[in-house]
N, C-alpha and C positions, 0 to 999 in steps of 0.2 A: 731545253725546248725553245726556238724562234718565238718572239713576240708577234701579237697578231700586226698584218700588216696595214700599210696605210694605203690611200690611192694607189699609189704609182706601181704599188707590187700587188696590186688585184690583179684578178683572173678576166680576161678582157671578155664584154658582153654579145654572144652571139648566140642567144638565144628568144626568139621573139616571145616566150611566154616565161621570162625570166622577171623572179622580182628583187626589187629593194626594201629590205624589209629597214626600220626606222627606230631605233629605240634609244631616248633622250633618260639620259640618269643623271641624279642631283647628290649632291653630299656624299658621294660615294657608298651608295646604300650596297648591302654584299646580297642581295636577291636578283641583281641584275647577273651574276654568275646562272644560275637556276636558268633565266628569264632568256640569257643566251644559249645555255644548252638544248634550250625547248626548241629552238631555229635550227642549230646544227644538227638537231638530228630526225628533220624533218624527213620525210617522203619522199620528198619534190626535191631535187638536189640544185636546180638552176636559180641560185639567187645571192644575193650578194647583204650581209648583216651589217649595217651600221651604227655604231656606239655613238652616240655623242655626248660627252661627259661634261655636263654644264657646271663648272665647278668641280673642286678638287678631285682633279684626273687624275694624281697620283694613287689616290684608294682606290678606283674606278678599276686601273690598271693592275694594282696589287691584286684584286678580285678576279683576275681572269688573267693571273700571267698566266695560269698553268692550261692553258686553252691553244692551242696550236692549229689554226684553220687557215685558208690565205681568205676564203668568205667574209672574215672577220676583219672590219675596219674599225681603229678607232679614233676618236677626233674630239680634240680638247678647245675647250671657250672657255673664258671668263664666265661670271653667272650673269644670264641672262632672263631664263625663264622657260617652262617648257614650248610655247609656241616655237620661239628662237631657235632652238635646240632641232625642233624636229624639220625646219627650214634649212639647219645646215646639214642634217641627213638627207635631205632630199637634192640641196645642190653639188654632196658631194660622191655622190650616187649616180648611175646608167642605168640601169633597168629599164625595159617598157612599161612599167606594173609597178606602182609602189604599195605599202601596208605599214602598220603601223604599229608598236606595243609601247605599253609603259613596263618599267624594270621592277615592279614586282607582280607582273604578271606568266601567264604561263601560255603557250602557243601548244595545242595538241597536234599530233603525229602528223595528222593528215591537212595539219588548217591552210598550209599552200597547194599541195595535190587539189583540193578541192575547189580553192580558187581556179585553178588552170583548168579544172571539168568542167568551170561554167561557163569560159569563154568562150566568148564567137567573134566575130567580123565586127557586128557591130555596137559590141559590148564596150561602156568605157569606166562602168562602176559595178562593185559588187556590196554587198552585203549577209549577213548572218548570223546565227542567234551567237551569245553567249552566257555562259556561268558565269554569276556575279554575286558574290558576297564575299563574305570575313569569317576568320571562326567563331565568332561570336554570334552572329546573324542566321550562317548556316548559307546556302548557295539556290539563287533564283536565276531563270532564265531569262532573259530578255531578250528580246529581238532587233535589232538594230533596223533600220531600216532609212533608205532617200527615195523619197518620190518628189518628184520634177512637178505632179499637176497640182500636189496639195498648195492650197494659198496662204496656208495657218504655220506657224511655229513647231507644229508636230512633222512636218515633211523631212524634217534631217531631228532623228534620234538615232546616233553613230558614237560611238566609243573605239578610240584605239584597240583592236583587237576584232573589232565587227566589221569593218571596211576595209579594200581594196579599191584603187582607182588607177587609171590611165595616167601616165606620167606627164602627156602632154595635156591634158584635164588640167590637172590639181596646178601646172604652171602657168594655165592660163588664166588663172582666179587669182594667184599670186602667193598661194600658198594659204600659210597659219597668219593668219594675225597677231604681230606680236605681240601688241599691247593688253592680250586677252589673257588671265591667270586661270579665266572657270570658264567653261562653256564656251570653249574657244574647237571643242569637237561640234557641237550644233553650229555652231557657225560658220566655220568649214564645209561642214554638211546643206548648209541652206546656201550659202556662194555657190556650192557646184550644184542644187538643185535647178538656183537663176540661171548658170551656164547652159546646164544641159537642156532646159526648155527653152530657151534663149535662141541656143545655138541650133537645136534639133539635133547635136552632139552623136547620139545614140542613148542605149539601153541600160538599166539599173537592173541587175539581176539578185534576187534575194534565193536563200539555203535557209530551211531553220533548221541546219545542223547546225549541231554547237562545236565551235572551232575552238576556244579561246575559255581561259577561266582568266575570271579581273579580280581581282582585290579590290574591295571599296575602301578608301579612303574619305574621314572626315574630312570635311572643309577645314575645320580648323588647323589639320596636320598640315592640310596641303598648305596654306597662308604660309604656316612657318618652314615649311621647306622653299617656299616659290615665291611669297611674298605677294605683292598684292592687295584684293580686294573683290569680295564677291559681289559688291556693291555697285565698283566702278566698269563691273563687265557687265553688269542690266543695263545699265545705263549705255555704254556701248551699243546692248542691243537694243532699247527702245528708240536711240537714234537709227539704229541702221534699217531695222525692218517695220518703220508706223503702221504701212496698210497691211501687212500682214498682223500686228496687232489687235487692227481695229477689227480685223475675221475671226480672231482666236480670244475671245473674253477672259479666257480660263486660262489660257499661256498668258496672258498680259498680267491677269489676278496674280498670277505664280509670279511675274519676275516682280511685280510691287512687292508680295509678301517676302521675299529675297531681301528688295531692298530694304525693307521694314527691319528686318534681323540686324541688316548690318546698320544701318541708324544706329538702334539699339543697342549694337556692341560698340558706337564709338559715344553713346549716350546724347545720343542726338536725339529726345524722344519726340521732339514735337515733328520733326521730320519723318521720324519713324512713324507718326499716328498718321502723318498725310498719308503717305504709303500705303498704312492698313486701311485707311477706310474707302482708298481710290482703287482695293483690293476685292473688299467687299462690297462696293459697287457695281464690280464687273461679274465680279462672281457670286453671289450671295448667299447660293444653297451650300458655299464649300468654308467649312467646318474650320480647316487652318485659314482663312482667313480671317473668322471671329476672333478665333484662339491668338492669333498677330494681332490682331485691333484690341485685344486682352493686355494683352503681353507690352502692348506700346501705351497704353493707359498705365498699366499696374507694371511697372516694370520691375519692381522688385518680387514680384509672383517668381518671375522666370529667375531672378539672385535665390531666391530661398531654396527653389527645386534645384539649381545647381549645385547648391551648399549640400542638400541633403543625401545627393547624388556620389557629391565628394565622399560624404562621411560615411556612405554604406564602402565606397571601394575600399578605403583605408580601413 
């Protein structure tokens, strides 16, 4: 069977409601086979799949020799990070439409047919529920969603798999942020919320069909696949979006008690207390914030709960 192929031997783009769908894989995880067969055998036939394998592309490629489409591009980097990754999906892609998955996620039958029902003239984002958990957790629905007029932190809750956008959008915001490890999808999501109010752009169109099932992933897995800091991307956003903080108490409380964790995990505890209590100031009635201001006091509370944690698994 042919290897899948690269740019030059794609299927050239004439279809206006065609998409780019975007899926960046790390360490050659073998679910991103799965995660591409969910795309191939979509509904919607007009769209173009690209791999971007950020780090050891050989296993990447091992995982999907036996996969024979010309839809199928794949594209090898050095490791960079998912932001990176999904920046070189998107520049080395045509579509009018792009979207997005992570590789061990799953895209159901319908989840571009349904994108392409909602379009119109002056639509230039979409959105829509998705199934979200683990097997241990069991699978919740969420809703993704971008509104343009909210002024608070909650206007872009979007996860790869929830969103669709306009290709000329997303590159006129400049894309992912590289520098971002966590929460580099809300901040994506809040750039093209400023754009599209900004610009008067056009229309956010929401579905709460469920398109997409995500696997959640611990923060901590993801550090050690992607490296990082969940730390160093609050901090990111408490510089980029102030006055939108100063409207949202409760988003701001959340990204302190973020930062308070990770203090705590590099044992920085006196930094991690400013955190909690510039946490519970904002927020006071909210419960994990005490429980941070606990945790950054006593911080061996939270070593002994991990310890005992350990010794039930084993």
């Amino acid at each position: 069977m042919s290897s899948p192929s690269q740019r030059g031997n794609a299927q050239p783009i004439t279809n206006p409601l065609s998409f780019s769908v975007v899926i960046p894989t790390h360490k050659g995880r073998a679910s991103i086979q799965t995660a591409v067969k969910s795309i191939l055998e979509q509904s919607w036939p007009h769209f173009e799949l690209a791999v971007v394998a950020d780090g050891d592309s050989e296993a990447t490629r091992t995982h999907l020799s036996g996969i024979s489409d010309r839809r199928l591009l794949i594209f090898d980097q050095a490791p960079q990070g998912v932001g990176p990754a999904r920046n070189r999906g998107i520049a080395e892609t045509a579509s009018p439409w792009l979207t997005f998955l992570d590789d061990d996620d799953v895209a159901r039958p319908e989840f571009l047919e349904t994108w392409v029902s909602m379009i119109s003239v002056d639509t230039v984002a979409l959105t829509a529920a998705i199934s979200q958990g683990s097997p241990e957790t069991g699978a919740t629905i969420r809703q993704c969603h971008l509104l343009p007029a909210d002024p608070t932190l909650g206007a872009s809750r979007i996860l790869a798999g929830g969103f669709a956008v306009r290709r000329d959008v997303i590159q006129a915001i400049g894309g992912y942020d590289p520098n971002l490890t966590f929460a580099e999808n809300q901040d994506l999501g809040l750039r093209l919320c400023e754009y599209i109010c900004a610009s008067s752009a056009g229309k956010v169109i929401h579905t709460d069909e469920v398109l997409t099932d995500i696997r959640v992933e611990h923060s901590t897995t993801r550090i050690a696949r992607y490296g990082g800091s969940r730390g160093d991307a609050v901090t990111i956003l408490m510089r980029r979006y102030p006055e939108r903080l100063a409207r949202d108490p409760k988003g701001a409380a959340a990204l302190y008690r973020i930062l308070s964790w990770s203090e705590r995990s590099n044992m920085n505890y006196r930094a991690a207390r400013i955190a909690s209590i510039r946490a519970c100031r904002l927020a006071p009635g909210t419960r994990e914030n005490w429980r941070s201001l606990v945790l950054a006091l006593f911080p061996w509370l939270a070593e002994g709960r991990t310890t005992r944690h350990r010794e039930a698994v084993l």
